[in-house]
N, C-alpha and C positions, 0 to 999 in steps of 0.2 A: 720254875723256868717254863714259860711258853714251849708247845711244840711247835714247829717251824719245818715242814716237811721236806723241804728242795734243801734245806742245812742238815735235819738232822738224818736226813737217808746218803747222803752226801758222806759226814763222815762215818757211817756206820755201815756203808759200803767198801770202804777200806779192809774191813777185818770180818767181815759178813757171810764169805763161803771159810775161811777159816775156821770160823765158831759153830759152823752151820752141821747139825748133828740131824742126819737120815734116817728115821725110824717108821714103824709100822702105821702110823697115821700117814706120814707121807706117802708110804705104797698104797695106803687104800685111797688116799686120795688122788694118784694117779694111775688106779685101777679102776676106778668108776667112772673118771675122767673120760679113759680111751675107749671104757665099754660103751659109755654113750656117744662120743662122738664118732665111730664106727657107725651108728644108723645116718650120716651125713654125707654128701657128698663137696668137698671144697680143696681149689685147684692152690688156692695164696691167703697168705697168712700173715698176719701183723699181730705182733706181740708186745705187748707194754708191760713196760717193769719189769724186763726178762730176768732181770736178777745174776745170777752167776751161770744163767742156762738151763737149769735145771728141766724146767717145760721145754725150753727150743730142743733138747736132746731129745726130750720122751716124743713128742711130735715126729720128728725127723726117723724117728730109730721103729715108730709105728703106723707112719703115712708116707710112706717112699714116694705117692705117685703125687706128692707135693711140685709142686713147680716154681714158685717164690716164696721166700719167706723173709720179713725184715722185723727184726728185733732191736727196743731202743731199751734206755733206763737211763735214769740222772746220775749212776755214778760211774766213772768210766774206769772204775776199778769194777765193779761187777761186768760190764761190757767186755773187757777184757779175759777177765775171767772164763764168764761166755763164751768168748771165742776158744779159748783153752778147752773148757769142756765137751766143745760138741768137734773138737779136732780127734779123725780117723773116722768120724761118722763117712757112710756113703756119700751121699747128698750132701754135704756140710757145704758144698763151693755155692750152693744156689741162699744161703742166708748172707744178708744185708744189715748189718750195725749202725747203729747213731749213739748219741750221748744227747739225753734233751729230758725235759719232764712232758709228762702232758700236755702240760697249757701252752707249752710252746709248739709243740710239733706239730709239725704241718706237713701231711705226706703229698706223694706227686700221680698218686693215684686211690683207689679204694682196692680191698681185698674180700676174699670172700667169708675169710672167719679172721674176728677180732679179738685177742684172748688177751686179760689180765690175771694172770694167777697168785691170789693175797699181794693184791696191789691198793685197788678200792677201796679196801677197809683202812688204811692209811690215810684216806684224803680226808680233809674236814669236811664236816656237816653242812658248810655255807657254799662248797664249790660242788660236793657231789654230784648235784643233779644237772653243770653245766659240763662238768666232764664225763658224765656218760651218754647226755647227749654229743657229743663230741666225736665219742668210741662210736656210736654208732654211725654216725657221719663219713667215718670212714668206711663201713661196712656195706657191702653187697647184696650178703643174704643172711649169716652170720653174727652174734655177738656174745660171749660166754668169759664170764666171768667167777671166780671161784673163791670165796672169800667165807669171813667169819661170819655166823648167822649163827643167835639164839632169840629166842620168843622174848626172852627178858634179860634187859642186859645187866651183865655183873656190877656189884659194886666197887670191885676191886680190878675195873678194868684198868689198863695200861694205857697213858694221854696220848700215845700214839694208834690205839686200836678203837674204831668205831663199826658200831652196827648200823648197819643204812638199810632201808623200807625199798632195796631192789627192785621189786616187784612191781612198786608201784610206780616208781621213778620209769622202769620200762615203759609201761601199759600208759605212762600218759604222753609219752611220743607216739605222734603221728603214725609214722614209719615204722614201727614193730607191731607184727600182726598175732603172735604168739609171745608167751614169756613161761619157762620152766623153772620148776625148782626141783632139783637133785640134792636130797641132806646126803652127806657124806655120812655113811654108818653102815655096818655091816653085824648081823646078828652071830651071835657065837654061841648060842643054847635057845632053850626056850626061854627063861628068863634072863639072860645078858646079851649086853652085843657091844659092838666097840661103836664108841659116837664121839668122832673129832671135832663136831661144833662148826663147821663147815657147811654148806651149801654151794653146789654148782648151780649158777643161774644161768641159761639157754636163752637166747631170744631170737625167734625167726623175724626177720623184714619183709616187708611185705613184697611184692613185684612189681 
């Protein structure tokens, strides 16, 4: 069976924070997240693939001095969800919802950080490089995405997970003057440490 990303995120959005199990990869990977993005300064925030909210909470609950934020995803059972989740927050009244994929959305402004968190490694290999030029089109100054990243990819990877050459796909638009890469890992001895297989990629635009 073909993957097919707008169907198969579609029904697997239905039951997706249901199955959705929260563990210590996930904290680290939203501890390195907010340690880095702490060295930044951005007022508005557009979020793709927000999923059941997960990042729009952590955002929200550790950048109070936010001032807009719109969050979309193609399934509007996670959207919804989203809004459940990030209800009692402070600031929750200033986020903005849609229901769209990518290639459709068309926003009515730019922001100044554009985040997809393990959205990217979903998209096929033929459209990647048109939808992050995209993301960044929308973008200010901003564009970080956080997804799967290894040097070599599994054999046993899953037909919906792909590793994309981020880096490069950044550094050959025009308009980004910087590109980071953050491995999600954190050492626990001298010889071990925990390594989620992650990567935060960073990208400043230029002025």
């Amino acid at each position: 069976m073909s993957y097919i990303p707008n169907e198969y995120w579609t029904q697997r959005g239905k039951d997706y924070k249901k199955n959705f199990k929260y563990d210590h990869k996930f904290e680290l990977q939203e501890q390195i997240l907010i340690e880095y993005l702490k060295k930044y300064s951005f007022d508005s925030v557009l979020e793709v693939g927000c999923g059941f909210g997960r990042i729009t909470k952590l955002l929200l609950t550790n950048f109070p001095e936010i001032k807009e934020y719109f969050a979309f995803d193609l399934s509007s059972h996670q959207v919804e969800n989203a809004k459940i989740n990030i209800n009692g927050i402070e600031n929750n009244a200033i986020v903005q919802f849609a229901v769209s994929d990518i290639q459709s959305f068309q926003p009515t402004k730019k922001y100044d950080l554009v985040i997809a968190s393990e959205v990217l490694m979903h998209v096929l290999p033929s459209e990647i490089q048109q939808v992050i030029q995209k993301l960044v089109s929308f973008s200010t100054k901003y564009v970080c995405n956080i997804d799967w990243f290894e040097e070599k990819i599994p054999k046993n990877a899953e037909s919906f997970n792909f590793i994309h050459q981020y880096e490069k796909i950044y550094n050959d638009i025009s308009s980004i003057k910087k590109v980071y890469r953050i491995p999600v890992f954190k050492k626990k001895g001298f010889l071990s440490k925990v390594d989620v297989k992650q990567s935060i990629f960073f990208s400043e635009l230029r002025d």
